[in-house]
C-alpha positions in Angstrom: 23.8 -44.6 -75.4 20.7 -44.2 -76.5 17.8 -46.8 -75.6 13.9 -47.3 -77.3 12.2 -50.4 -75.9 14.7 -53.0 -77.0 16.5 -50.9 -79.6 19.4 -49.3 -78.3 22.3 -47.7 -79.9 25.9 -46.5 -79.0 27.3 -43.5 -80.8 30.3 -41.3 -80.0 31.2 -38.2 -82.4 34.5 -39.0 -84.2 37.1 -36.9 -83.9 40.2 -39.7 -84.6 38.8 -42.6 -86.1 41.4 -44.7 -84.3 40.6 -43.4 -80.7 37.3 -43.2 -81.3 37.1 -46.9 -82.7 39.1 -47.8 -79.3 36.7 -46.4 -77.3 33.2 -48.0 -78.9 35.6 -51.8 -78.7 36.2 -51.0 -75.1 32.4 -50.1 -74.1 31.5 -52.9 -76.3 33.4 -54.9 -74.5 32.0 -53.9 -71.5 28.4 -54.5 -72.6 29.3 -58.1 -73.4 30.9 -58.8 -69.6 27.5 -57.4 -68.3 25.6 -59.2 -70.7 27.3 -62.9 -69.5 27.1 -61.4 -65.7 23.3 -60.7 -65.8 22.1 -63.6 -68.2 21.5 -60.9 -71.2 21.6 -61.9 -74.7 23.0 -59.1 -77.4 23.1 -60.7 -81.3 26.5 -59.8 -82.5 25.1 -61.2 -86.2 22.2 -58.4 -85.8 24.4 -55.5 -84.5 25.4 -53.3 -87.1 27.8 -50.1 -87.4 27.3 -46.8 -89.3 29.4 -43.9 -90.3 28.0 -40.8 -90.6 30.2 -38.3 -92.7 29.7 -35.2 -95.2 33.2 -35.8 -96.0 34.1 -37.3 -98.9 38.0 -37.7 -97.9 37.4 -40.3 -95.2 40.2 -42.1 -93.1 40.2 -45.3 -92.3 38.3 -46.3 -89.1 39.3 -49.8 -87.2 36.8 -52.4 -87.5 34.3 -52.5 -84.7 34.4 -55.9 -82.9 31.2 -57.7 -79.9 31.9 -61.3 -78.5 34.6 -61.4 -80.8 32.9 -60.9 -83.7 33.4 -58.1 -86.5 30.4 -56.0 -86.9 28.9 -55.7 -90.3 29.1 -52.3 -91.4 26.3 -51.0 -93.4 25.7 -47.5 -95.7 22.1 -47.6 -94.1 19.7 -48.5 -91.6 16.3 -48.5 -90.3 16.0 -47.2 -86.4 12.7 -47.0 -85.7 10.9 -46.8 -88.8 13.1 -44.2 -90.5 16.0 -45.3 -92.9 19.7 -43.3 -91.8 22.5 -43.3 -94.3 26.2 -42.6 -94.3 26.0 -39.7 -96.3 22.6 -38.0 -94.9 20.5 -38.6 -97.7 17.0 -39.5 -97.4 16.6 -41.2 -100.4 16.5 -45.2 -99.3 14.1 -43.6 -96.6 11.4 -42.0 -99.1 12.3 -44.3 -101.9 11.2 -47.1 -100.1 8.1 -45.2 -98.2 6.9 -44.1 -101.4 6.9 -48.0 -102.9 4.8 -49.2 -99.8 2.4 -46.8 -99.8 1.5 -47.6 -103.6 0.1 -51.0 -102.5 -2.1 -48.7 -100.4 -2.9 -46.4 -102.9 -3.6 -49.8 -105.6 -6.1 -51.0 -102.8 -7.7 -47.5 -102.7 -8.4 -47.2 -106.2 -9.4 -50.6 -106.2 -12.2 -49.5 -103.8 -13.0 -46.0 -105.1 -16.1 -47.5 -107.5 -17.2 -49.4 -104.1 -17.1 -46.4 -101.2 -18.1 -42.7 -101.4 -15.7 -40.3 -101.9 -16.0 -39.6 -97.7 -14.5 -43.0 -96.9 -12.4 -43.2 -99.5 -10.4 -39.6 -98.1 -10.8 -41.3 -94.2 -9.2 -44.4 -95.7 -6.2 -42.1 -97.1 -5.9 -40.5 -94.2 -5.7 -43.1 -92.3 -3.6 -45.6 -93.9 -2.0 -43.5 -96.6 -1.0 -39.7 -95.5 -0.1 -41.3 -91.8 2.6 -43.5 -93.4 3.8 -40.6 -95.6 3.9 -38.2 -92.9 5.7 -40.3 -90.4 9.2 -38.2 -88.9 8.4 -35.7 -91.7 9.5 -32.7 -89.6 13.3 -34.5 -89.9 13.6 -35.9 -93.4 12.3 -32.4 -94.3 15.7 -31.2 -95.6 14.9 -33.6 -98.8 16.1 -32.4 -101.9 13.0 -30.9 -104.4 13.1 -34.4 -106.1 12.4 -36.4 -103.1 9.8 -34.2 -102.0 7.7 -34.4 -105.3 8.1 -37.4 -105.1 6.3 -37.2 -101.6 4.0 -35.3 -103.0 3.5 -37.3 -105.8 1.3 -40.0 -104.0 -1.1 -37.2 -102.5 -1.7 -36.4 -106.0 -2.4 -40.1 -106.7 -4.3 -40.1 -103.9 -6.5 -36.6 -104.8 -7.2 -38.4 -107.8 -8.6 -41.5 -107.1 -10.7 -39.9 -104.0 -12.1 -37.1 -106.4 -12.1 -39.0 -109.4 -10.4 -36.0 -111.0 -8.7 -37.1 -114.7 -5.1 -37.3 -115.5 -4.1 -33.9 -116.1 -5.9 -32.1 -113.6 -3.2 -29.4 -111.8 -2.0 -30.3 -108.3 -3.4 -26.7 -107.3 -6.8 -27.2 -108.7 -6.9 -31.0 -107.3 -6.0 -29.3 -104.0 -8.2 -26.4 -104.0 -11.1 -29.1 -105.3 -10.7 -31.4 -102.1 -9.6 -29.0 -99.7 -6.2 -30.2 -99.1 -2.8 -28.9 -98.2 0.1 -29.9 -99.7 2.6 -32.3 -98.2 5.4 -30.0 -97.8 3.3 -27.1 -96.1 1.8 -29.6 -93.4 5.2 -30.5 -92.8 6.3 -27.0 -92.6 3.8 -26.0 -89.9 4.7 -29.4 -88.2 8.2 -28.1 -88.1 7.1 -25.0 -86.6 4.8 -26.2 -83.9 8.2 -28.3 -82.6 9.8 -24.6 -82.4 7.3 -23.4 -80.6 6.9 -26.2 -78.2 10.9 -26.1 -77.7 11.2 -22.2 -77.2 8.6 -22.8 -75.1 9.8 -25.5 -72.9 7.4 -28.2 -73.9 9.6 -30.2 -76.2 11.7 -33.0 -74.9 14.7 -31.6 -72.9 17.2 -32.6 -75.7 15.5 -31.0 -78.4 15.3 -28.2 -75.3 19.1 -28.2 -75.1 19.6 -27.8 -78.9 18.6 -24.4 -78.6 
């Protein structure tokens, strides 16, 4: 189990679907009997199941059942901000990042006549980069699409803050406003985590990965 405010989940790594399906019923099971004993309340309707597989020759897992209802499953979901899928891929994740962050970006430029260039790079900073940013260090593993894609909204962004025209070069833009690109700051993100879990100052199960 693992438990974030009132988000919790129950996994279990499948080895046979069937026994492994058995065992997730019976604990569900058992959540539901302590549920009724101690006056909690879970929503079957809201629970949801996931399987997570590289393989593309799946078998057939039994259905997944709470209070005696069958549990909806789904090819994605959103845990804590960040969108999993079945198959590992990050693109419902950045796809939809990217599409929220544009009304952002439409607000900025709406503004970049109104407020020096100063505000208009704390703005992006703030409500823009800090958005794009968020759980970088594990979607990092993106393919090169995804990631320009990323990066594609810095550039937006570059452009509207420095009033730079259309075909100005990501490196000039960059080198102009003294920015680094997405995929390094994530990079060095990535590797202050190492450092902080070789050096026992991670979280103990990031500590235990290693």
């Amino acid at each position: 189990v693992r438990l974030f405010a009132d988000d919790t989940i129950l996994y279990i790594f499948i080895d046979n679907p069937v026994q492994s399906a058995q065992a997730l019923n019976n604990d569900l099971e058992r959540i539901s009997k302590w549920a009724n004993q101690w006056l909690v309340q879970f929503s079957a309707p809201k629970t949801k199941t996931m399987k997570i597989t590289k393989k593309k020759k799946q078998q057939a897992s039994p259905p997944l059942s709470m209070n005696g209802r069958v549990l909806n499953e789904v090819k994605s979901y959103k845990h804590l901000g960040v969108i999993m899928s079945n198959n590992l891929s990050w693109n419902d994740h950045i796809e939809e990042m990217v599409i929220n962050v544009g009304k952002s970006l439409d607000l900025l430029n709406a503004l970049k006549y109104k407020l020096d260039r100063l505000t208009l790079e704390k703005l992006y900073f703030a409500f823009v980069r800090s958005k794009v940013e968020y759980a970088g260090i594990i979607w990092d593993n993106c393919s090169k699409y995804l990631s320009d894609l990323v990066e594609s909204v810095q550039y937006r962004a570059g452009k509207i803050v420095s009033g730079a025209i259309q075909q100005t070069s990501h490196d000039l833009l960059y080198k102009e406003l003294g920015w680094e690109r997405l995929e390094e700051r994530r990079k060095k993100q990535r590797l202050k985590v190492l450092y902080k879990t070789i050096h026992g100052d991670a979280p103990i199960y990031l500590q235990q990965v290693l």
